[in-house]
N, C-alpha and C positions, 0 to 999 in steps of 0.2 A: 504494500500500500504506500503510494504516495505520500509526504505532509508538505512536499513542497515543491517548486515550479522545475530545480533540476533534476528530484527524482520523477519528475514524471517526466521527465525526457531522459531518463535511467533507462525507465521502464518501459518508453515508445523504442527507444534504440536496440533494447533487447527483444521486443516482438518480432520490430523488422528482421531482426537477424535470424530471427525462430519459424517464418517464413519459408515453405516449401520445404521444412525438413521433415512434415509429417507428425508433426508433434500436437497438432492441435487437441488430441486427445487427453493428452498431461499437462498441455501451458494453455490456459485458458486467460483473454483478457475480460476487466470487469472494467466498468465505469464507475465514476463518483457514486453515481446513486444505486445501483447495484454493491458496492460495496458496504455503503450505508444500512441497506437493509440486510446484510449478511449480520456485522457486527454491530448495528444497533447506534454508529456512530454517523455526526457529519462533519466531523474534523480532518477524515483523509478525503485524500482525490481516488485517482483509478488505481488499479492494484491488476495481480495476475490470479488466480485460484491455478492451485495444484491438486486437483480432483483425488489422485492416486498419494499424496503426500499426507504426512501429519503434523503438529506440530505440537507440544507441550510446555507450559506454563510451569517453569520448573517450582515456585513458591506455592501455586496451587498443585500442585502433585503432593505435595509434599505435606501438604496440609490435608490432602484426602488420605494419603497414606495413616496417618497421625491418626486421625478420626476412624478408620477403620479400625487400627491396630488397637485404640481404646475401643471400642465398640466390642471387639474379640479378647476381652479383657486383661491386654496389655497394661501395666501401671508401669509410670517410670518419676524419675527423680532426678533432676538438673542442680547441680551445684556447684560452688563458685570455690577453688583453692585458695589458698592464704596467698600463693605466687599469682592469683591471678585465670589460672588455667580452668578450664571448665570440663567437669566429671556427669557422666550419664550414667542412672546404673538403671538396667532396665529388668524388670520380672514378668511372667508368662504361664501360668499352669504349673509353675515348680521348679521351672530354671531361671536363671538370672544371668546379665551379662554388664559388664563393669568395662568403661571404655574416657579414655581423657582425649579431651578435642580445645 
């Protein structure tokens, strides 16, 4: 997705090039407002969709993982060393694991 007037001439000069290679199937162009209603936003311009691609939100991953793992009643415990250093100790059905990050 575009936010500004050079990436969208990123993003035209990449089309062009993608042009006769067959690819229309995986590089798909969208416009402003086709992008808008994808993501709910009108702050970008045109953008490409990658039909066959993904993409992950690594903070939200990470926080659905979190939520799962309490839900399957994971407990865990974050805390702070006197150096500073940060300790996880986590427990699970009768195992535990102890890790400094």
């Amino acid at each position: 997705m575009a936010t500004c007037p050079a990436q969208e001439k990123s993003l035209a000069d990449f089309l062009s090039k993608c042009q006769g290679l067959g690819v229309e199937k995986y590089i798909q162009p969208l416009n402003a407002r086709q992008v808008s209603e994808i993501i709910g936003s009108k702050v970008f311009g045109n953008g490409i969709f990658f039909p066959e691609a993904g993409n992950v939100h690594p903070g939200k991953m990470v926080l659905a993982l979190k939520r799962s793992a309490i839900q399957a009643g994971v407990r865990y415990l974050r805390t702070r060393k006197s150096n500073g250093s940060m300790r996880l100790r986590v427990a699970a059905k009768g195992s535990r694991c102890r890790t400094a990050f």
